[in-house]
VEXPA-558896 format. One record per residue (C-alpha): residue in three letters; x, y, z. Coordinates in steps of 0.1 Angstrom, whole numbers, padded with zeros to 4 digits, always signed. Layout:
N
alaXYZ...
//
This chain:
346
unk-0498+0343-0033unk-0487+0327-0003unk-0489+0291-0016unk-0468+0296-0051unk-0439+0312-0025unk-0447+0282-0001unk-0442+0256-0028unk-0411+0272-0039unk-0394+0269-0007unk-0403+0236-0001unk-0389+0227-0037unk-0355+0248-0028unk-0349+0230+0003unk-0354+0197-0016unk-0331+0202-0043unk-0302+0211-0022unk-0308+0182+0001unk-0287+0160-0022unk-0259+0179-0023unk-0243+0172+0009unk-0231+0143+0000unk-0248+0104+0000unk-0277+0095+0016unk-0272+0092+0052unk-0301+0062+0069unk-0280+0060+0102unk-0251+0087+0120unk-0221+0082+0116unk-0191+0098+0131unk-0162+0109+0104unk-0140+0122+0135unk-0150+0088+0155unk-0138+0066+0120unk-0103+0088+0118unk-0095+0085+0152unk-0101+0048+0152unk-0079+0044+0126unk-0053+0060+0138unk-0055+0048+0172unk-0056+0015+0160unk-0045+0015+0124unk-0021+0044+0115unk-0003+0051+0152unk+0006+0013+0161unk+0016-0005+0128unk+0036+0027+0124unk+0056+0018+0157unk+0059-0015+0148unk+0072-0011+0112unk+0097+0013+0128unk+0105-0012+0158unk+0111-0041+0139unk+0133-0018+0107unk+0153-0009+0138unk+0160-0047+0150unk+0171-0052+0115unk+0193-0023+0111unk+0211-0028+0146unk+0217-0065+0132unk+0229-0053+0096unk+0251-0029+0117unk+0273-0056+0133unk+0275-0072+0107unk+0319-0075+0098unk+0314-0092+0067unk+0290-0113+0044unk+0286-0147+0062unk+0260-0162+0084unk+0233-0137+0076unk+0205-0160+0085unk+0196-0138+0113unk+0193-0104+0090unk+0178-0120+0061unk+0153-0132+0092unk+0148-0096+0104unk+0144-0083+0070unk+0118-0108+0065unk+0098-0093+0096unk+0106-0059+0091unk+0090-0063+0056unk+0062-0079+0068unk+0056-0049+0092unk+0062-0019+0063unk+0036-0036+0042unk+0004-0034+0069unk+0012+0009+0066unk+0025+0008+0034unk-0010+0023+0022unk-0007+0049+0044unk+0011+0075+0020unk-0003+0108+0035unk+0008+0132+0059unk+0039+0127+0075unk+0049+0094+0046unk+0034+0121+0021unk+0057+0133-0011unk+0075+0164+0001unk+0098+0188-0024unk+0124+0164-0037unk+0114+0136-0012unk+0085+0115-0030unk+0065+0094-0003unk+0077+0063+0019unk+0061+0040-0005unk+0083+0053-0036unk+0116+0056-0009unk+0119+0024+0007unk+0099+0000-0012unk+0104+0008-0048unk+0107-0022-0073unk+0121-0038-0092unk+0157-0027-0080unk+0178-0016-0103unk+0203-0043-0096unk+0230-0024-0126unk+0228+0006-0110unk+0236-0006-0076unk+0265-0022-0090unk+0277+0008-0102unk+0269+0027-0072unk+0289-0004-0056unk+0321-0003-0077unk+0322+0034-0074unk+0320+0040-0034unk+0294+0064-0041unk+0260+0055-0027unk+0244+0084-0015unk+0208+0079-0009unk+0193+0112-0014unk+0194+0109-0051unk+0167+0103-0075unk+0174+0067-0078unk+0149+0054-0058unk+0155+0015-0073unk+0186+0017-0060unk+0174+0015-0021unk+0151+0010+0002unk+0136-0033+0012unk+0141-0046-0020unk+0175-0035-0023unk+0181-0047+0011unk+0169-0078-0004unk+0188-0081-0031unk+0222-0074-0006unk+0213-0098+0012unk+0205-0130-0010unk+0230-0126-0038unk+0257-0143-0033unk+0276-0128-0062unk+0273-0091-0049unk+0284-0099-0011unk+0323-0104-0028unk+0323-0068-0036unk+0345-0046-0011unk+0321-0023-0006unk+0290-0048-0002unk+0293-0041+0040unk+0292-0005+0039unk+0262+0000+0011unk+0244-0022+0029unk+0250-0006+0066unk+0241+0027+0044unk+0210+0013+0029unk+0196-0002+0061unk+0199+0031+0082unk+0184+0050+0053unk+0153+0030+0058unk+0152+0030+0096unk+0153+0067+0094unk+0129+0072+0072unk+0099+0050+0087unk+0114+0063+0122unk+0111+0094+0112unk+0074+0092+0099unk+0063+0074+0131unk+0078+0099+0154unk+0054+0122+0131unk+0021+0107+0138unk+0018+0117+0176unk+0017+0155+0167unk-0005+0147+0134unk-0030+0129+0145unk-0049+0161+0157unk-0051+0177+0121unk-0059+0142+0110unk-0091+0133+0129unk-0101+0174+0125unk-0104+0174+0088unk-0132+0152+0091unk-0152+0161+0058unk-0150+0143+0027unk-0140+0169+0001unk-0104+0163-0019unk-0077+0173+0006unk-0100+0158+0039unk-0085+0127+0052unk-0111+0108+0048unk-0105+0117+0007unk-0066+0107+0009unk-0070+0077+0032unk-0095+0067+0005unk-0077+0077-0022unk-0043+0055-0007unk-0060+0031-0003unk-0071+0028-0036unk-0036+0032-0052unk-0024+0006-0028unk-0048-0016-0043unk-0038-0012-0076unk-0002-0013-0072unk-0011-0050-0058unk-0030-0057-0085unk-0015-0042-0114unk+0023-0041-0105unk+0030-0070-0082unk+0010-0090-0105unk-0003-0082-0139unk+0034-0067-0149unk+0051-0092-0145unk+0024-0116-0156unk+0025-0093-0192unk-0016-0084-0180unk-0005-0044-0186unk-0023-0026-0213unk+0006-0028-0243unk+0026-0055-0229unk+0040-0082-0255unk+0055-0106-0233unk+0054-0116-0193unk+0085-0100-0168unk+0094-0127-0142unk+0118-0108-0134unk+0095-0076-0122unk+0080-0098-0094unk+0083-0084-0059unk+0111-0104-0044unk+0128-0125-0072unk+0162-0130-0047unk+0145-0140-0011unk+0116-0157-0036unk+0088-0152-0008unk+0068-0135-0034unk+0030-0150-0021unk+0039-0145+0014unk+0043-0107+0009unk+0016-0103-0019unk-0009-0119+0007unk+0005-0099+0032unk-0004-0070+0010unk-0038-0083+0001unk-0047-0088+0040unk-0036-0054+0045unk-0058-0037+0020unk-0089-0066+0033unk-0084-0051+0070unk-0084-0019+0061unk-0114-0018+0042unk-0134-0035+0073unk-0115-0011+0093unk-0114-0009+0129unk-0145-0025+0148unk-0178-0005+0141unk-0160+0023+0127unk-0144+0013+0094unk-0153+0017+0058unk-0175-0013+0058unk-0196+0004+0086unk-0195+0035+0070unk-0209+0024+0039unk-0237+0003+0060unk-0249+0035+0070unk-0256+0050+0037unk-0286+0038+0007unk-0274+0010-0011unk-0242+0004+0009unk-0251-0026+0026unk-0261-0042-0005unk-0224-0034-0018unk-0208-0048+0013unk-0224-0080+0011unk-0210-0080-0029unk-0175-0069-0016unk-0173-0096+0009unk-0188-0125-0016unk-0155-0112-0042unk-0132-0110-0010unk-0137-0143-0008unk-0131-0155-0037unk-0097-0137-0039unk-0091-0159-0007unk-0098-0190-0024unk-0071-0175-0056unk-0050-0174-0033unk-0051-0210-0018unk-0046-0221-0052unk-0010-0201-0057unk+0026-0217-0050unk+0059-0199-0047unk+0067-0217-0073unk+0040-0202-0102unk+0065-0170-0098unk+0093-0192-0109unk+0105-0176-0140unk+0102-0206-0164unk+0061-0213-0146unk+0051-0178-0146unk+0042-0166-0183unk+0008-0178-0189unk+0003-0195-0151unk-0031-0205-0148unk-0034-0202-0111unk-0015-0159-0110unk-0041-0153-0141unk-0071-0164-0119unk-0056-0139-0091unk-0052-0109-0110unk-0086-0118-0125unk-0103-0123-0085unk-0084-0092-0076unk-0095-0075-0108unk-0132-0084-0106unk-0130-0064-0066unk-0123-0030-0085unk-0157-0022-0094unk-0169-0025-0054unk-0135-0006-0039unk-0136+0017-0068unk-0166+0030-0085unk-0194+0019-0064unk-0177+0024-0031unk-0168+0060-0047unk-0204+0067-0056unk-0220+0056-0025unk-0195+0076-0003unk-0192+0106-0023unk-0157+0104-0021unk-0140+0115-0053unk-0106+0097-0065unk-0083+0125-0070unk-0058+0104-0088unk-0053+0084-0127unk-0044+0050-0121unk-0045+0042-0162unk-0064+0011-0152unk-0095+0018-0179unk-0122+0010-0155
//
């Protein structure tokens, strides 16, 4: 009797081995990865999005009228720069909270709504606690400060004043929140839906294909049901420095994924069956998004050169063709489920 009881056991403890998740061949420290990236990630490009928004909204502020904004459009430029390496960071304190959706959605919604600022221009009214999220945030600091034709209206200083402090505050205000955060942060170290490892993951992922999907394939006319290309849905059709910031995204998302040294995502994943195998693939396609890249010009987001542009098609197609290893595989190997619908079909 004793060996049919023995056998059983043995067989019990096997079967619930793999449910803990993947395959583990080497330790690795989920509390050690979080507080990397947040000491080195999350905490500092935070500061600096918030330190350079600040330069910009203390030069908007002195601003007595429309000319010689070379030095704002400058800081704009920067502070842009600075929003995109956290702009995947849409947990926690930059999360969606009652009416307020997360910093993403408030300060770098596009494309602007460039009517509806006009109204909100001719009217006086521009409160920014509305639902009309196209209406501020960057890109409608942008557009304030390279059309020409809007700086004549009388109340082009103060929406813009209005518009620039609303954005300070806001990444200010989510920076300021990361010091008292980070604990619950690096705590939740498991990888069910709700741990951080799951949301980092999982914004990371939507980050991803925002880039790919919005930044390019929209306005390319790449989108499932799309009839015709929108030039006009780049990123930033007004400053036109449309491959700076969609690299500048691109990098982000590339830095992210290698993390910070021996304790990002890539080293994760070389710790589990099969995941160095898909970081060698990842790498290989990383690469070849570089080499899209080098073949893009400002000009191919020129709205007479972008429908059917050779060189944006072969982008979006590079970028598409990493999906599969950020995605699905990187999913499977990690046991990290994707909590959201991104309508992408793959």
């Amino acid at each position: 009797m004793k060996k049919p009881l023995l056998f059983v056991s043995v067989f019990i403890l096997l079967s619930c081995g793999g449910k803990d998740g993947p395959e583990v061949q080497n330790e690795f420290s989920r509390q050690a990865f979080l507080t990397a990236y947040a000491e080195q990630f999350l905490i500092p490009d935070f500061a600096n999005a918030a330190t350079k928004v600040s330069a910009l909204n203390l030069e908007i502020g002195l601003q007595s009228n429309a000319e010689n904004l070379d030095m704002a459009k400058s800081l704009w430029q920067e502070a842009y720069m600075a929003y995109l390496k956290v702009s995947l960071f849409n947990f926690g304190p930059a999360a969606e909270e009652v009416l307020t959706k997360s910093l993403v959605e408030e300060v770098a919604t596009f494309p602007i709504n460039t009517a509806a600022i006009n109204v909100k221009l001719d009217s006086g009214d521009f409160g920014f606690t509305d639902f009309k999220r196209d209406t501020r945030g960057f890109l409608a600091l942008e557009y304030l400060l390279y059309n020409e034709e809007v700086q004549s209206n009388s109340n082009w200083l103060a929406y813009i004043k209005e518009a620039s402090s609303d954005v300070a505050q806001r990444i200010s205000n989510v920076s300021e929140s990361w010091g008292s955060f980070q604990s619950d942060f690096v705590s939740n170290d498991g990888t069910a839906a709700g741990s951080s490892t799951s949301v980092m993951y999982n914004e990371f992922l939507k980050s991803f294909e925002g880039l790919k999907n919005f930044k390019l394939g929209l306005p390319l006319g790449l989108r499932p049901g799309q009839m015709q290309a929108l030039p006009m849905n780049v990123e930033a059709p007004f400053s036109k420095q449309n491959l700076l910031f969609l690299n500048q995204h691109f990098q982000t998302l590339k830095a992210f994924w290698t993390g910070p040294s021996g304790r990002g995502f890539k080293d994760y994943l070389m710790t589990v069956e099969g995941g160095p195998a898909l970081v060698n693939s990842t790498e290989l396609q990383l690469e070849e998004v570089e080499v899209a890249f080098g073949n893009v010009s400002e000009s191919d987001f020129e709205t007479g050169v972008l429908d059917g542009n050779e060189d944006l098609i072969n982008l979006h197609t590079e970028l598409q063709k990493l999906t599969r290893f950020f995605k699905s595989e990187m999913s499977s190997l990690l046991g990290i489920a994707i909590t959201f619908s991104s309508g992408d079909g793959d």
